[in-house]
C-alpha positions as CSV (number, residue, x, y, z in Angstrom):
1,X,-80.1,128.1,-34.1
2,X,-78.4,129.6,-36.7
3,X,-79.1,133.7,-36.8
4,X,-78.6,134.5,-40.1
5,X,-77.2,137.6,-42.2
6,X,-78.1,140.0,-44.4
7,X,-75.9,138.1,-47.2
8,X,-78.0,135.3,-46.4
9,X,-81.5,137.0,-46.6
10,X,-80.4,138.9,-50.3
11,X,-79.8,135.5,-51.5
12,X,-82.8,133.1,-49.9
13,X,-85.6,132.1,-52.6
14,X,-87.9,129.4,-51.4
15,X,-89.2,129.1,-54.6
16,X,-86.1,127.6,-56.0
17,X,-85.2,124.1,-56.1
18,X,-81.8,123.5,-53.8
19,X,-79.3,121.2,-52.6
20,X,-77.9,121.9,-49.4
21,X,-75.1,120.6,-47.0
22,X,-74.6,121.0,-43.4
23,X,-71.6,119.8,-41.0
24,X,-70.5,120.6,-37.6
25,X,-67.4,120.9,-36.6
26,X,-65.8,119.5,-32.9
27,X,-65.8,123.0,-31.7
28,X,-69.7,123.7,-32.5
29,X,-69.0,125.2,-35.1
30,X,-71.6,124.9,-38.1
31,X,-71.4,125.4,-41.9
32,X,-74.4,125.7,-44.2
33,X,-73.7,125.3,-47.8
34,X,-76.5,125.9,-50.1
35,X,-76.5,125.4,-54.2
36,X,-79.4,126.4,-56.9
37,X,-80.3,127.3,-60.0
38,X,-81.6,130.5,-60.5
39,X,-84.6,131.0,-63.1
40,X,-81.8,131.5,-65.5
41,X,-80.4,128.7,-65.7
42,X,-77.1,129.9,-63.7
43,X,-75.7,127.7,-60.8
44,X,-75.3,130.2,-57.8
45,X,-74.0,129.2,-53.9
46,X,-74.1,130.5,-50.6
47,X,-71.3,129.3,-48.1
48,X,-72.4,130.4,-44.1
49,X,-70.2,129.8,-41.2
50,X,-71.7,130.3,-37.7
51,X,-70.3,129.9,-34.2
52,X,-71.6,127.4,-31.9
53,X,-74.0,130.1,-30.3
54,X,-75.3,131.1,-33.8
55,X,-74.0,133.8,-34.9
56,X,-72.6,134.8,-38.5
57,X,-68.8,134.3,-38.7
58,X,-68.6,134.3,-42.7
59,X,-71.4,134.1,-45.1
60,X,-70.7,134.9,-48.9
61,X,-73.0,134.3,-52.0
62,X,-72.3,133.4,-55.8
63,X,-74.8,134.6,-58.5
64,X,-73.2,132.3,-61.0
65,X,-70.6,130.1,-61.3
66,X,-70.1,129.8,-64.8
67,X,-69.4,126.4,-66.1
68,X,-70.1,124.5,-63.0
69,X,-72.8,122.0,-62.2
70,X,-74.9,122.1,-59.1
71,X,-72.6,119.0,-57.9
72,X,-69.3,120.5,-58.5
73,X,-70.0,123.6,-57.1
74,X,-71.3,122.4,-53.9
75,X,-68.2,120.3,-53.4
76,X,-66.4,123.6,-54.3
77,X,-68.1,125.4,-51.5
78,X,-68.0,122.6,-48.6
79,X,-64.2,122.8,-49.0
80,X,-64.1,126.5,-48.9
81,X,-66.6,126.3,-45.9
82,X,-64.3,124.2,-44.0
83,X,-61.3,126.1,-45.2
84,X,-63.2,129.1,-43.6
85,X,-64.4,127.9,-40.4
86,X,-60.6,126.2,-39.4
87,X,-59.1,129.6,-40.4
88,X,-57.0,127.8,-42.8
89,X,-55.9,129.2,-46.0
90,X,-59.1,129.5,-48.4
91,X,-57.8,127.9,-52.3
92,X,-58.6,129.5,-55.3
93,X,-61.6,128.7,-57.4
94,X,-60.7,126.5,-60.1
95,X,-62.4,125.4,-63.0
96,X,-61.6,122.3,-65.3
């Protein structure tokens, strides 16, 4: 059970439609990758990393990433979760 954050909490709207994605590593390590849009119209993410017991190693939120669909930025954050939770370098946003 993941025990979520306080980034997490500030960001959670159940009324909003979302897409989500959720992998676990070898180590037990778990990644939850959320995508929306907000009432708005903007595309906004939330990337969590949690050990294998649950608890909080990284989460981050977006508000809005300009110019990208719900699809690209969801691919955007599942590489910067795993990025993240194998401590390797973390790229740099890029938009095309």
């Amino acid at each position: 059970m993941r025990i979520r954050g306080d980034v997490f909490w500030k960001w959670a709207d159940p009324t909003l439609h979302h897409r989500s994605h959720d992998e676990t590593l070898d180590d037990g390590t778990t990644m939850d990758i959320q995508v929306r849009l907000s009432r708005t119209g903007n595309t906004q993410l939330f990337i969590g990393v949690y050990a294998g017991a649950g608890m909080a190693l990284h989460e981050e939120a977006f508000d809005s990433r300009p110019g990208e669909s719900m699809t690209r930025a969801l691919a955007w954050g599942v590489g910067r979760a795993r990025c993240l939770a194998t401590h390797q370098m973390p790229f740099e946003r890029q938009v095309a």
